[in-house]
C-alpha positions as CSV (number, residue, x, y, z in Angstrom):
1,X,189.9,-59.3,90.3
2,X,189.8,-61.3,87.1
3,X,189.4,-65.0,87.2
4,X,190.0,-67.0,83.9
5,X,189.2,-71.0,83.3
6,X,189.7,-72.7,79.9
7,X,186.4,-71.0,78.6
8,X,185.4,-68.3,80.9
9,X,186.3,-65.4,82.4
10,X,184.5,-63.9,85.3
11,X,185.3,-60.3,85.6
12,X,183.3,-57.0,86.5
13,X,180.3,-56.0,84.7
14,X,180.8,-53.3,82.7
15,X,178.0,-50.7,81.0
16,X,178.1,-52.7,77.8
17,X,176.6,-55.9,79.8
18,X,173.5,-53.5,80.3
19,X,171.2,-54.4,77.3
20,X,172.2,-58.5,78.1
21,X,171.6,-58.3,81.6
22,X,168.1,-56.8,80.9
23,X,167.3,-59.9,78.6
24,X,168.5,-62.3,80.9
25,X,166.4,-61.4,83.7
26,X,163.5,-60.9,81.7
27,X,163.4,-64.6,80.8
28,X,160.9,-66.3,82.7
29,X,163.1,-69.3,84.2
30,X,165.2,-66.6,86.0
31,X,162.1,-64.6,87.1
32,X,161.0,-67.4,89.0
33,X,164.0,-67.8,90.9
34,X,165.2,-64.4,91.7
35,X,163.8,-62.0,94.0
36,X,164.5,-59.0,91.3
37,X,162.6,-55.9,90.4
38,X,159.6,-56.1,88.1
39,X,159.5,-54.6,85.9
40,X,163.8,-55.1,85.4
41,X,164.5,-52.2,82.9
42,X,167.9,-50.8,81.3
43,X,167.7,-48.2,84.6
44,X,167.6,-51.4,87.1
45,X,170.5,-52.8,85.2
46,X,172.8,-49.7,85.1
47,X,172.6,-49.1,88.5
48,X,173.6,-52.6,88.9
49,X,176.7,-52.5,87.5
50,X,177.7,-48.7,87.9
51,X,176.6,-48.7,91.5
52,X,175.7,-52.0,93.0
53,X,178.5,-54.1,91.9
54,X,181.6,-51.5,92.7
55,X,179.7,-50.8,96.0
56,X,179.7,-53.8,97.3
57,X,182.9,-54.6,96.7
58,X,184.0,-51.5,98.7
59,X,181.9,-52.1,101.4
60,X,183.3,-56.0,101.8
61,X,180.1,-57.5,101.8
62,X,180.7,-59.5,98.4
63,X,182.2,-59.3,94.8
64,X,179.9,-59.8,91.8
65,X,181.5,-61.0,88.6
66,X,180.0,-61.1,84.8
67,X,180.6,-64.5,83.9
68,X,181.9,-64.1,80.0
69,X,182.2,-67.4,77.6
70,X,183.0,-67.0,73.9
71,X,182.7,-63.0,74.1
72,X,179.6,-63.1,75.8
73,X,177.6,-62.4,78.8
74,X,176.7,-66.2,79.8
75,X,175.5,-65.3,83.3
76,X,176.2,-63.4,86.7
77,X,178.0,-65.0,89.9
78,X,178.6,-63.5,93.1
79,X,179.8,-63.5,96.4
80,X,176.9,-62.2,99.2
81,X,175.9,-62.6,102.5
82,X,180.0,-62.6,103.3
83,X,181.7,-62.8,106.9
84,X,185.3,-62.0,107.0
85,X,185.1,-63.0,110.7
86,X,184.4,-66.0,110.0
87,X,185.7,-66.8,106.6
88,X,182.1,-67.8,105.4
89,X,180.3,-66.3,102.3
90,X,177.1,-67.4,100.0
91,X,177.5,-67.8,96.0
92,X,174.4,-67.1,93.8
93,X,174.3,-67.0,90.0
94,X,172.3,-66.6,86.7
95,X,173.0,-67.8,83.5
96,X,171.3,-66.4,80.1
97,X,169.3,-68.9,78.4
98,X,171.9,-69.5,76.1
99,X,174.2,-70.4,78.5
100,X,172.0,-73.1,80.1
101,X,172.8,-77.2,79.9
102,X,176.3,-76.1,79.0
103,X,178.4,-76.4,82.0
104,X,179.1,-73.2,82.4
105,X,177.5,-72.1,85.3
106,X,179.1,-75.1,86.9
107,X,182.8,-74.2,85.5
108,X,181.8,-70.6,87.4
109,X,181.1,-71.8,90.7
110,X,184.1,-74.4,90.6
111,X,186.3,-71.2,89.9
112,X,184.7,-68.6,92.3
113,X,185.0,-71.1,95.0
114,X,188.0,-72.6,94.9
115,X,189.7,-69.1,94.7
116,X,187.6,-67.5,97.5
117,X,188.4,-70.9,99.7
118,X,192.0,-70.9,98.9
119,X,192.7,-67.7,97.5
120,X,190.8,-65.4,100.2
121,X,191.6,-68.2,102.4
122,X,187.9,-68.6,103.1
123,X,186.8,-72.1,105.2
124,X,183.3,-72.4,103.9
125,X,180.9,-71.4,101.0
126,X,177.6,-71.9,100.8
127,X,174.6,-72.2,98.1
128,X,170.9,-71.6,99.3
129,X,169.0,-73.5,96.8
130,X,164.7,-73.7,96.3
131,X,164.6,-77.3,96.3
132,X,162.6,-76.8,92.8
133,X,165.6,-75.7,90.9
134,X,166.8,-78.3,89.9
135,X,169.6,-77.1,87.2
136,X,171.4,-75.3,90.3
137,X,171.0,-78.4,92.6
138,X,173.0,-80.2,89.5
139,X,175.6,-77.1,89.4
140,X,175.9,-77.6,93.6
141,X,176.5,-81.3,93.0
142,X,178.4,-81.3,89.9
143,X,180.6,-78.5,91.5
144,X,181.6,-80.6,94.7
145,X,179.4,-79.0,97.3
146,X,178.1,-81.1,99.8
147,X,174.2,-81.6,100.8
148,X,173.7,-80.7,104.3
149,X,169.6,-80.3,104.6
150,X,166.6,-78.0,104.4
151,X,166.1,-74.0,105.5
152,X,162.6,-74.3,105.9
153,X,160.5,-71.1,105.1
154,X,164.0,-69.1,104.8
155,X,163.9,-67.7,100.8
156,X,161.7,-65.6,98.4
157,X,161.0,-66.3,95.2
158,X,158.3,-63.8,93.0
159,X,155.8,-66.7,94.0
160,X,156.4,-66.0,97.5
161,X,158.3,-67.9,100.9
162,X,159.8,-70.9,99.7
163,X,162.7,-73.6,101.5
164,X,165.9,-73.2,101.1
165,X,168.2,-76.4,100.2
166,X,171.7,-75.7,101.9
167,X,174.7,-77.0,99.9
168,X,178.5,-76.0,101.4
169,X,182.1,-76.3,100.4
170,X,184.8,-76.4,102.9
171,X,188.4,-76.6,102.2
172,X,189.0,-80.5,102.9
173,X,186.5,-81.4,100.2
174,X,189.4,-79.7,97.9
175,X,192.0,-82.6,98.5
């Protein structure tokens, strides 16, 4: 599955994302958001996209997509945490530092949600926020997902147990 908006295309990461993927989690914003491996080498990155991402796909339990803008990696977006019984999944992302304060990230999650509400005929995603992050508080807000309160004690971040902000999309707040 390929999706394609005026500037992006979000699509599966192949082997040549390895060497980008590798500098975008070394960058210390990232790092302080995401749970990943430390050190995050060119190992942890191709087992990403040779084994992680196709697996789970397979297994149903998400899809991850390389988010692509002007030829280059400009982040990572995926499905997780998903519940075909009950038509509910959980969006997280990354964008490189390049990428940052451009929209893009926002364009992603307008187009990986609207397909997986009405294309996968989903009825709700969610986004699980630190309430420190504020660029992906703006990319919840900007993308049309609604505010509905505070996951106390229920993430990780490298600095340890943090809260969880919990922002959802449903298909009425499409009309």
């Amino acid at each position: 599955m390929v999706l394609r908006t005026g500037r992006l295309t979000l699509r599966a990461p192949p082997a040549g994302d390895v060497d980008a993927i590798v500098d975008a989690v070394s960058d210390p914003v990232t790092r302080r958001w995401l749970p990943l491996p430390d050190p995050y080498g060119r190992d942890e990155a191709l087992a990403f996209v040779a084994e992680k991402a196709p697996a789970v796909r397979a297994s149903g339990a998400g899809l991850i997509r390389a988010i692509e803008c002007d030829g280059d990696l400009a982040g990572m977006i995926d499905l997780k945490k998903t519940d075909w019984r009950h038509r509910a999944t959980e969006i997280g992302y990354w964008a490189v530092p390049a990428a940052r304060a451009r929209g893009v990230m926002t364009e992603a999650t307008v187009a990986l949600s609207r397909w997986v509400l009405t294309g996968a005929a989903f009825e709700r995603v969610v986004l699980r926020i630190a309430p420190g992050n504020e660029a992906s508080i703006k990319v919840a807000e900007r993308a049309g997902f609604a505010y509905e309160g505070v996951a106390r004690n229920a993430g990780i971040v490298p600095s340890g147990r943090v809260d969880l902000a919990i922002y959802s999309l449903i298909p009425a707040d499409l009309s």
